[in-house]
Steps between C-alpha positions, in 0.01 A plus 500: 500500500176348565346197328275737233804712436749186408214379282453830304876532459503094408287602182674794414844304473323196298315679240704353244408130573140564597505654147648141379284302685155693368718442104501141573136507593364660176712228347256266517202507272239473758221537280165356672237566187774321270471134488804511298662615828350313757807305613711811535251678691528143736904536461416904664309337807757275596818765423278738742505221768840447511535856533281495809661186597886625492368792717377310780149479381293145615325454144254213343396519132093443476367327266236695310326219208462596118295695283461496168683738302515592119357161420719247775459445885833608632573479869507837698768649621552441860460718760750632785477495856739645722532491902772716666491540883290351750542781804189557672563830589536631153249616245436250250488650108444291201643607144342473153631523223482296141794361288311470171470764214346654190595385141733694393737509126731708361264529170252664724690827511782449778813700483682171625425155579267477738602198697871688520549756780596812371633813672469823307625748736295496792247253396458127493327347221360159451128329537468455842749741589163712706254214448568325709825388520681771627281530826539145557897563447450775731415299786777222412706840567340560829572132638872477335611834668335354872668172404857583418562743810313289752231710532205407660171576306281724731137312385428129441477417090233310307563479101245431192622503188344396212555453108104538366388862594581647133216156418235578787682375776399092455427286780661771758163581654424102564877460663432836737164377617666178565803617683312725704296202606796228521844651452710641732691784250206755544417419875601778666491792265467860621487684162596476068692692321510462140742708245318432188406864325633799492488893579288766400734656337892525439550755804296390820464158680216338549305308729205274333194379654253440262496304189284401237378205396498328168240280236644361200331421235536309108246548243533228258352531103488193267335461196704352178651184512816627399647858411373613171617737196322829560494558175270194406326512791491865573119630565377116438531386887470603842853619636588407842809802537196727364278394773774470753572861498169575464475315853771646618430949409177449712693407812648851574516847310775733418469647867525219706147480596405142556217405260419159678116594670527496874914506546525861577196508682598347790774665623366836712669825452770664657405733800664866589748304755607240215539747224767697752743221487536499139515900515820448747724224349807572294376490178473659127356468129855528490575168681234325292721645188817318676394195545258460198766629262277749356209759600188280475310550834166428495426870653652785606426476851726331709238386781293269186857391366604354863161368525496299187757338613465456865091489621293430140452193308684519143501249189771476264561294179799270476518339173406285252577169408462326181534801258783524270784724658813453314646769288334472171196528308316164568143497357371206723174471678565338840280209584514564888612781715510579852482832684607606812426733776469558868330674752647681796280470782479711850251460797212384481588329174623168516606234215134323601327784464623661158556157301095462438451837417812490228362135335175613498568829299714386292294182375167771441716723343631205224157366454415841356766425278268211327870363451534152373794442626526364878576704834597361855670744788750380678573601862890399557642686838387719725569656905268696765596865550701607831518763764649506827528701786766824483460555895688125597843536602628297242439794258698764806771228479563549112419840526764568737740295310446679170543820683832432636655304167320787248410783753217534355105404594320295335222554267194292607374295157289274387609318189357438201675118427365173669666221704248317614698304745482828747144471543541135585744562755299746655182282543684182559782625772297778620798721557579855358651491115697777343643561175779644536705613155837479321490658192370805297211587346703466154688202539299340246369174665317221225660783228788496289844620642346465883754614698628595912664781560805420718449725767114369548725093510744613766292760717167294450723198670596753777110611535418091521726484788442800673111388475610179705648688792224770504262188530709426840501840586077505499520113592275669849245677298160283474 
């Protein structure tokens, strides 16, 4: 057999333990936005590296600083880069993938524990099991099966790994620019691939080269100096959850329509050529209804449903903090709450662009309030929008490979989530970036009971793989 062949039927024989391995991975509370689990999602980094390291992997840990988090200035967790193979002949790809994850507790609505692996028939569940842990295990797969029979890899490797892109991605920009400029783990580099989202739908792979980008925002209301009885205070003072959500109806209606002045306007409309692509790829109300759990689509048409989520700017609400939630009938009037929201941006917007527009509106919009209590916006995290080119052979590489593993094509996507590490990459290496996904569209990433659906584990390892000898195959295209 050749080398591609022993590695497919490597994976096939190991399922089992790469199944393990990705159990003992969701193991470990890797929280990022939880200060409470800061160390573990430290303890992640350095279980990923010996991974890497047992697999022949040349590794260094990177120091990334601290930020402050819920109140305390916690160091960040480091970041992981790989070198494996030096030959000069070979294509050069570097890997990204992130070890950190969402919160996630069983109160929230999970069948299980969430930080257990469980398998339910054909199905993996666990936070992190799609996001992104189970990419990341993916590759492990890729180098363990080359490893243990001797193989030789057919490209050079280069590996980032991080443990903040759930929390914006902290001080990775700073170490990229400064690798590029003084390191010698991204000299070299012919292209990216990153496994970090997930298909269209639950029938058809996908290829991804366009993603937006992200603004996060905090609106902050104070007024009392401590929570007060509503019913001795009720209709006496100014009430900042009353004004929050005043704040917060006038960001977006009931349709998704951005009410911010000047957001929507700058992104052009779609032309006749554009709006084809949409009409083409694999894709339903009915896939919405999947993946959503219920029929709620914005509209009936399936070329404005793909395009709300893959070429126009969208806001959504994420909470509130400060308001009584427990189960109960507490009559209190909260002294300070905080909203939040965020922005998803595509080209021309950027984070620069959108962040005065957002301030400004909302602070006119509470001094027509005549509010007595007090009002600051707070911009917290935010990434540039992304598109690359579909035309490089990098994309024919992982095309080809998901045809032979799935024998199926592609569908061509943008995507509507953000990792704003991709546009870095781009800009800073220069070099062709791809997205290429795992999971399914219902998998259930940042939601409860996220889960992986076996065959996407074992056959996405085999499409990772295949993708590496395709990119030898087309190492003479320019």
């Amino acid at each position: 057999m050749s080398a591609h062949q022993d590695f497919l039927a490597y994976v096939d024989k190991n399922a089992d333990k790469f199944i393990q391995r990705l159990a003992d991975a969701v193991k470990i509370k890797s929280i990022s936005g939880d200060a409470g689990c800061r160390q573990e999602t430290i303890d992640m980094g350095h279980w990923l590296q010996k991974q890497l390291d047992a697999l022949g992997v040349t590794t260094v840990l990177r120091d990334l600083g601290q930020c402050p988090i819920q109140g305390q200035l916690l160091d960040l967790p480091p970041a992981i880069l790989g070198r494996l193979g030096e030959d000069p002949k070979k294509k050069t790809v570097l890997i990204y993938g992130h070890y950190d994850v969402q919160p996630a507790l069983k109160s929230d609505g999970w069948d299980t524990d969430p930080f257990e692996l469980v398998r339910k028939d054909d199905q993996l569940f666990g936070r992190g099991s799609t996001d992104d842990k189970g990419p990341i295990m993916g590759w492990l797969n890729v180098l363990e099966a080359h490893r243990s029979q001797g193989l030789e890899l057919p490209v050079n490797l280069r590996f980032c790994f991080e443990g903040m892109e759930e929390s914006g991605s902290e001080g990775l920009d700073e170490l990229i620019e400064k690798e590029v400029a003084e390191g010698e783990f991204f000299k070299g580099v012919d292209c990216v691939c990153i496994s970090d989202n997930y298909w269209l739908n639950t029938r058809t792979p996908a290829l991804t080269y366009g993603l937006r980008g992200i603004a996060y925002f905090g609106i902050h209301v104070s007024g009392p100096g401590q929570d007060l009885h509503s019913g001795l205070f009720g209709r006496m003072v100014h009430e900042p959850m009353t004004d929050l959500v005043k704040l917060m109806s006038k960001l977006v209606d009931h349709n998704g329509n951005i009410l911010v002045p000047g957001i929507e306007d700058m992104v052009p409309l779609p032309d006749e050529h554009e709006l084809k692509l949409y009409t083409k790829m694999d894709y339903s109300l009915a896939d919405v209804a999947e993946a959503a759990g219920a029929s709620i689509a914005l509209s009936d048409q399936k070329e404005t449903v793909l395009m709300g989520r893959m070429r126009n700017p969208s806001l959504s609400l994420h909470g509130i903090q400060g308001a009584f939630s427990e189960p109960g009938c507490k009559t209190v009037i909260p002294s300070k709450v905080s909203g939040k929201f965020s922005l998803r941006l595509v080209p021309p917007q950027t984070p620069e662009l959108v962040i005065p527009l957002v301030t400004g509106y909302i602070q006119s919009e509470f001094a027509k309030l005549n509010s007595k209590n007090k009002m600051t916006v707070e911009y917290l995290h935010g990434g540039k929008p992304w598109v690359s080119d579909v035309n490089h052979w990098n994309f024919e590489a992982a095309k080809r490979a998901i045809e032979t593993i799935w024998k199926k094509t592609p569908d061509y996507t943008r995507e509507g989530g953000s990792i704003p590490v991709t546009l870095t990459f781009a800009e800073k290496l220069g070099v062709n970036v791809l997205l290429l996904p795992m999971g399914r569209a219902d998998d259930g990433a940042h939601s409860t009971n996220e889960k992986l659906d076996i065959s996407n584990f074992i056959e996405g390892t085999k499409v990772l793989g295949t993708y590496l000898y395709e990119v030898s195959a087309l190492s003479g295209v320019a």
